[in-house]
VOLUMVO-6564 format. One line per field, with one value per residue (C-alpha): chain; residue number from 1; x, z, y. Coordinates in pm, whole numbers, plus 32768, in hexadecimal, padded with zeros to 4 digits. Each point is the difference from the previous one (the first is absolute). Example, Ala and Ser with C-alpha at 12.3 -4.5 7.8 and 13.67 -1.06 7.14 Angstrom:
// residues 2
c	A, A
k	1, 2
xx	84CE, 8089
zz	830C, 7FBE
yy	7E3E, 8158
// end
This chain:
// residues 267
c	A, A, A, A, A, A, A, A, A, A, A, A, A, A, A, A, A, A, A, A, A, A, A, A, A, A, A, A, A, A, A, A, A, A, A, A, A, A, A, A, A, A, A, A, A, A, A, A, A, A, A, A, A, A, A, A, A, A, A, A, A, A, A, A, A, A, A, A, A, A, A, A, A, A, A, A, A, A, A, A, A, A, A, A, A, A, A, A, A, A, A, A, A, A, A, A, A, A, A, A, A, A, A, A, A, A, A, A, A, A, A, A, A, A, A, A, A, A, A, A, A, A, A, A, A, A, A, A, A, A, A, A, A, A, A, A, A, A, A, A, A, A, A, A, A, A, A, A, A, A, A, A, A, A, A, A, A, A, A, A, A, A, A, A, A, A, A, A, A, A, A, A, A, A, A, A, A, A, A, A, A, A, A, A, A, A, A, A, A, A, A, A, A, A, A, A, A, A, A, A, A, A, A, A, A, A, A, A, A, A, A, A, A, A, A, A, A, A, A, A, A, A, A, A, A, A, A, A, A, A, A, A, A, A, A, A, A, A, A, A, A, A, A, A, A, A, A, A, A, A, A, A, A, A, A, A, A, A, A, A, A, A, A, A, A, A, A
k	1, 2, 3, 4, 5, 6, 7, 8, 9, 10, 11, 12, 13, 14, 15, 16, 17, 18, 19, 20, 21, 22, 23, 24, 25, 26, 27, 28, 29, 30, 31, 32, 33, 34, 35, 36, 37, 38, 39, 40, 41, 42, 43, 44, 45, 46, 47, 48, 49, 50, 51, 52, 53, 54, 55, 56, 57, 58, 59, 60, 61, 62, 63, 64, 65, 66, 67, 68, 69, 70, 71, 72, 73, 74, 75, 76, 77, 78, 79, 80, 81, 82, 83, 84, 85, 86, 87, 88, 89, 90, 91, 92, 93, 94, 95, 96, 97, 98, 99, 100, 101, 102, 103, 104, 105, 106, 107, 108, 109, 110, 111, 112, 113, 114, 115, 116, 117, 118, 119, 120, 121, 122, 123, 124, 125, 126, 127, 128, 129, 130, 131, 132, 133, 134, 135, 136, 137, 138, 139, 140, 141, 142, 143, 144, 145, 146, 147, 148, 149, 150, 151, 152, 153, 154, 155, 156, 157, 158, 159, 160, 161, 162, 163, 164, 165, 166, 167, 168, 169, 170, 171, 172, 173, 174, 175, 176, 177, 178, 179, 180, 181, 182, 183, 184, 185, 186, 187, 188, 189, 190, 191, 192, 193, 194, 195, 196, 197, 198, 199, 200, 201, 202, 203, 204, 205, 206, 207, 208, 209, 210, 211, 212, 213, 214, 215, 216, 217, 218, 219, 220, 221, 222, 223, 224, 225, 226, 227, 228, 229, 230, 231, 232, 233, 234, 235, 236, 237, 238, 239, 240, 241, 242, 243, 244, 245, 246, 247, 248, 249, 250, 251, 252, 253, 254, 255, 256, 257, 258, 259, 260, 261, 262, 263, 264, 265, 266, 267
xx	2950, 7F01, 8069, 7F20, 7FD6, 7F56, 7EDA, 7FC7, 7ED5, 805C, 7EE3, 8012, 7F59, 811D, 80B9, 8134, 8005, 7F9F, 8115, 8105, 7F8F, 7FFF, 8164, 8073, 7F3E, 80D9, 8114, 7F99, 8057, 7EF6, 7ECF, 7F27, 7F0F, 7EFA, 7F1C, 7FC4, 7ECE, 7F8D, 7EB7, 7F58, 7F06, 810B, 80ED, 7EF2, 7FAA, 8176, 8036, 7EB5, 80AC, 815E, 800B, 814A, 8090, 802D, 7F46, 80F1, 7EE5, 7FEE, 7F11, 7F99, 7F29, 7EE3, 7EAB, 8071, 8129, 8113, 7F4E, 7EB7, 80DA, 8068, 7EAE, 7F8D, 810D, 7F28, 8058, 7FCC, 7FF6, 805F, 8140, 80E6, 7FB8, 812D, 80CE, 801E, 8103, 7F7C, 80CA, 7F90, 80B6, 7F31, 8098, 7EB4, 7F97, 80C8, 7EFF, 7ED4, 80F9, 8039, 7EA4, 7FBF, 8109, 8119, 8147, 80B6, 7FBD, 80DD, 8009, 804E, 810F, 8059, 816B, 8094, 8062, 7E94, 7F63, 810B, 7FB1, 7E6D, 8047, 8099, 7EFA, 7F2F, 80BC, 800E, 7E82, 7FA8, 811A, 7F3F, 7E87, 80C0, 8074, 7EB8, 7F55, 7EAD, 7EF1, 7E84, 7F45, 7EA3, 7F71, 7F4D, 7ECD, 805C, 8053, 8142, 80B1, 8075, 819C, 8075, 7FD4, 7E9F, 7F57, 7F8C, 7F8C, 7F1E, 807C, 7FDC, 7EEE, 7F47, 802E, 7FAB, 814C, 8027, 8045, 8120, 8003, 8130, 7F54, 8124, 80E4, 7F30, 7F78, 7E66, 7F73, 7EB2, 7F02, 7F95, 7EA6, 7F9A, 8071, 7EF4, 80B1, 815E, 804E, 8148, 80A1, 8142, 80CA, 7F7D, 7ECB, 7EEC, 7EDD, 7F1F, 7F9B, 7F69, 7FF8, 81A5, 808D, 813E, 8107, 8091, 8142, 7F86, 7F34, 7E7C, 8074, 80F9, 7EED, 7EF5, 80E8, 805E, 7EB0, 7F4B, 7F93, 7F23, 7F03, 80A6, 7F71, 80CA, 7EBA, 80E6, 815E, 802F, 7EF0, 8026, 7E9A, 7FDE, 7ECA, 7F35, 8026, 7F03, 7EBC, 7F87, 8052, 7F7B, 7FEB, 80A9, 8067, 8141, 800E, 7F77, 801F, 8002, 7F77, 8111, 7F80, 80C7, 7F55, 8121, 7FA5, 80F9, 7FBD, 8011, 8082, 7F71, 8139, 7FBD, 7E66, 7FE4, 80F0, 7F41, 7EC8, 8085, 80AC, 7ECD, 7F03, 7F4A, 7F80
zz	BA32, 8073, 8122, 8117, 8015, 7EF4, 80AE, 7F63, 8037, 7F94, 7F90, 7FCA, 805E, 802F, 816B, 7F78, 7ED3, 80DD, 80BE, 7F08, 7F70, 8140, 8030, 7E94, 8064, 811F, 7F2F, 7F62, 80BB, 8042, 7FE3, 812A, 7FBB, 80FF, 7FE4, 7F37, 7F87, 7F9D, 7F3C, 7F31, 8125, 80F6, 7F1F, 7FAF, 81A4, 804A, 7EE0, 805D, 816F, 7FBF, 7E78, 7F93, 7ED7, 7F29, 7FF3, 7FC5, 7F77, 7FC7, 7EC2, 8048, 8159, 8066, 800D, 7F92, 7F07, 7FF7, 7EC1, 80FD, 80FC, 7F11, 7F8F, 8151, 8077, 80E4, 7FF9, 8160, 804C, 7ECE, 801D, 7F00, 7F8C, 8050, 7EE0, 7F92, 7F91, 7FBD, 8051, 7F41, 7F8B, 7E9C, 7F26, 7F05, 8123, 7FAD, 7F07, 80E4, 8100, 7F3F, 7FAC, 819D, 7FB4, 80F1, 801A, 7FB6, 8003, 8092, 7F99, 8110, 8084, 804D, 7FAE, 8114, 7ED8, 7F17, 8160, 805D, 7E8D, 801D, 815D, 7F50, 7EF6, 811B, 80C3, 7EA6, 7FCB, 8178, 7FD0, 7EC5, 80A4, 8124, 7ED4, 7F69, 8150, 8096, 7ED1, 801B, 80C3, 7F7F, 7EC9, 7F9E, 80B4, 8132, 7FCE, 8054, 7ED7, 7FB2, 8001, 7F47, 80C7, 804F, 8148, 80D1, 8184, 805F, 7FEB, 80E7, 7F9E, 7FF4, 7E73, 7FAB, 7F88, 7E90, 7EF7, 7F49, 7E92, 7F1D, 7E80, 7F0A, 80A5, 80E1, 812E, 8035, 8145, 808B, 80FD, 807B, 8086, 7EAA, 7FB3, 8054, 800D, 7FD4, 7F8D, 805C, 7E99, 806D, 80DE, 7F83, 8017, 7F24, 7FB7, 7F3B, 7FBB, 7F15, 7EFC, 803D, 80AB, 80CE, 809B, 8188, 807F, 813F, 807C, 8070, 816A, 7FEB, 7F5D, 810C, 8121, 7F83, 7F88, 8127, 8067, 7EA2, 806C, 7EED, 806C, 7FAC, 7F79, 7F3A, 800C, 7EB2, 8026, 80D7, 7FD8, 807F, 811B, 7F83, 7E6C, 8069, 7F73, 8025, 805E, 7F90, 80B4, 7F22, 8060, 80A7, 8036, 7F52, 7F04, 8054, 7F01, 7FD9, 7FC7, 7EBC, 7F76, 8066, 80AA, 80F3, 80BA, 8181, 8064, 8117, 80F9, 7FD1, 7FD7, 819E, 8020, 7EF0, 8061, 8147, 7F97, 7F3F, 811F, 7F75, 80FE
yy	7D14, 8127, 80BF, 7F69, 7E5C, 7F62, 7F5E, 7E84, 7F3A, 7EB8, 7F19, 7E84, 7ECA, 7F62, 8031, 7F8E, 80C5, 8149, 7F93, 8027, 8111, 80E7, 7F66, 8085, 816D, 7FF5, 800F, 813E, 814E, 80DD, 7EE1, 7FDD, 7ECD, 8063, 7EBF, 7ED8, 7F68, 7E70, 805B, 8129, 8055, 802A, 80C8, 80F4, 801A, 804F, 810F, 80C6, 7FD6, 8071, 8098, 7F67, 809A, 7EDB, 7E75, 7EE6, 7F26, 7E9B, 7FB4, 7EA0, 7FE8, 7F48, 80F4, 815D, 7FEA, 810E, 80B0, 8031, 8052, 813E, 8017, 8047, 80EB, 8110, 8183, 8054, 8170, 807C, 7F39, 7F57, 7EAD, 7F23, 7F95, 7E6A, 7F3A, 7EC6, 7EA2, 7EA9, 7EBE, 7FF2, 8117, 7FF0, 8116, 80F2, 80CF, 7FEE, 807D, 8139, 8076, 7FFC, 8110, 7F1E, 80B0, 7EA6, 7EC1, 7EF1, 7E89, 7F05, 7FC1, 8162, 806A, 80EF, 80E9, 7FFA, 8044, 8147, 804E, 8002, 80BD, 8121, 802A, 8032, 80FD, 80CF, 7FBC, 8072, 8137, 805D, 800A, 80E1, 80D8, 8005, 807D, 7F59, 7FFD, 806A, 7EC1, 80B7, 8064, 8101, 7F6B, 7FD2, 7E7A, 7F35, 7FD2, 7EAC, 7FC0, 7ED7, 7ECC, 804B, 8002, 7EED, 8018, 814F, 815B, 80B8, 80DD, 7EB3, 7F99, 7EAE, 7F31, 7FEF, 7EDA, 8041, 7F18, 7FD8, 800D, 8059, 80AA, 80D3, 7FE5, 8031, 804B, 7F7D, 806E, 7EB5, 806B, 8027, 7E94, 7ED5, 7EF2, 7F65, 7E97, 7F32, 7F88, 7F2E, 80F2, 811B, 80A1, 80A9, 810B, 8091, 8156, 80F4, 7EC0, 7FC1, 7EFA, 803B, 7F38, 8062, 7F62, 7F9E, 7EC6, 7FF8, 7FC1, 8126, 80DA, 7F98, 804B, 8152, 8087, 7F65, 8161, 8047, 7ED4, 7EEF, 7E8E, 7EC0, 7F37, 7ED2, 7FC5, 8090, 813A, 811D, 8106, 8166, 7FDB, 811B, 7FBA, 7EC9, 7FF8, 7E93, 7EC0, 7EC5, 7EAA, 7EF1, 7EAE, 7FD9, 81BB, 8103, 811A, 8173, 80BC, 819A, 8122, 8043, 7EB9, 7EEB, 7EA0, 7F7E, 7E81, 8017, 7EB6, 7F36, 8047, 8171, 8023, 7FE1, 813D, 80D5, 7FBB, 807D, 811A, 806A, 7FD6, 7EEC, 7ECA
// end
């Protein structure tokens, strides 16, 4: 293992099976798990709070799955993402693991030795970024440059959060304020822009919580709509229809016309 303690966040929805697996790292020398986690939200809170080096991440959790989870990994201060191993009981995974750029990926139940074995391609991974010295964090612009993983939660020079979207094999990154509105399909969730459609791993309610500071309004259980993309809205029975400024209709249902109308000054 690396010199110093291996700091493990350990991230399940399950207590008991964040239970067992802090009692196999415990088995490991030189592993400090320094918190655990039960959802997506509260994994990303604890590594902007205490930057562990590596994610033990579950895949299957309610809201934010493990793969938006490692979407939404932050670089805070110019520091080094944390690396992911991911940990699931349904092997067909495994490549959707790997283009998140996981160290390893663990099926369920973990084995004492496949987890001592993903632990050491870590410490090499970690030992070879120490090697390689701390890269640029700007470009030639002046801007953040984006790490694999993508960003999610402010920077601290104030930078929205970004989108990050898997399309074959590589990973796209989104300014939401120039997205209008996004639409719950199943668990996942989608846009549109510039004439594309795109998929995000993350649900509407997720979404809403986390880009609550760009002015997005739930208006239907299924619709989410940025505030100032609005351009009309039209009485209908039963709700109404806002009318986007890039041309898309979206129904406001009756549960959520009272709150718009609020949130949009009109009486």
């Amino acid at each position: 293992m690396t010199a110093r303690p291996l700091r493990v966040l350990v991230v399940d929805d399950e207590a008991l099976a964040r239970a067992r697996l802090i009692r196999m790292l415990g088995r490991v020398a030189n592993v400090e798990v320094v918190a655990e986690a039960a959802t997506g939200l509260e994994a990303l809170e604890q590594m902007r709070a205490l930057r562990p080096d590596l994610l033990l991440l579950d895949v299957e959790m309610p809201g934010m799955d493990g793969f938006g989870v490692a979407d939404a990994v932050d670089v805070v201060d110019g520091g080094d993402v944390p690396l992911v191993v991911f940990t699931t009981a349904h092997a067909q995974h495994a490549a959707l693991a790997f283009d998140a750029d996981a160290v390893d990926y663990l099926l369920k139940p973990v084995a004492q030795e496949r987890l001592a074995r993903a632990l050491d391609k870590v410490a090499h991974r970690l030992l070879a970024r120490e090697r390689a010295g701390p890269g640029p964090t700007e470009d030639e612009s002046g801007a953040p440059r984006v790490r694999p993983h993508g960003g999610a939660g402010r920077e601290a020079g104030g930078a929205p959060p970004l989108l990050c979207v898997h399309d074959a094999g590589r990973i796209l990154f989104f300014d939401p304020r120039r997205i209008t509105r996004f639409r719950a399909e199943d668990k996942y969730t989608t846009f549109a822009l510039d004439g594309e459609e795109h998929l995000v791993r993350e649900s509407l309610s997720t979404l809403e919580e986390r880009l609550s500071g760009l002015g997005f309004l739930r208006v239907h259980r299924s619709e989410l709509v940025r505030a100032d993309a609005i351009r009309a809205l039209e009485p209908e029975p039963g709700g109404a229809v806002l009318h986007l400024s890039d041309g898309q209709s979206v129904s406001v249902s009756r549960r959520f016309l009272p709150s718009l109308k609020q949130a949009l000054g009109i009486r």
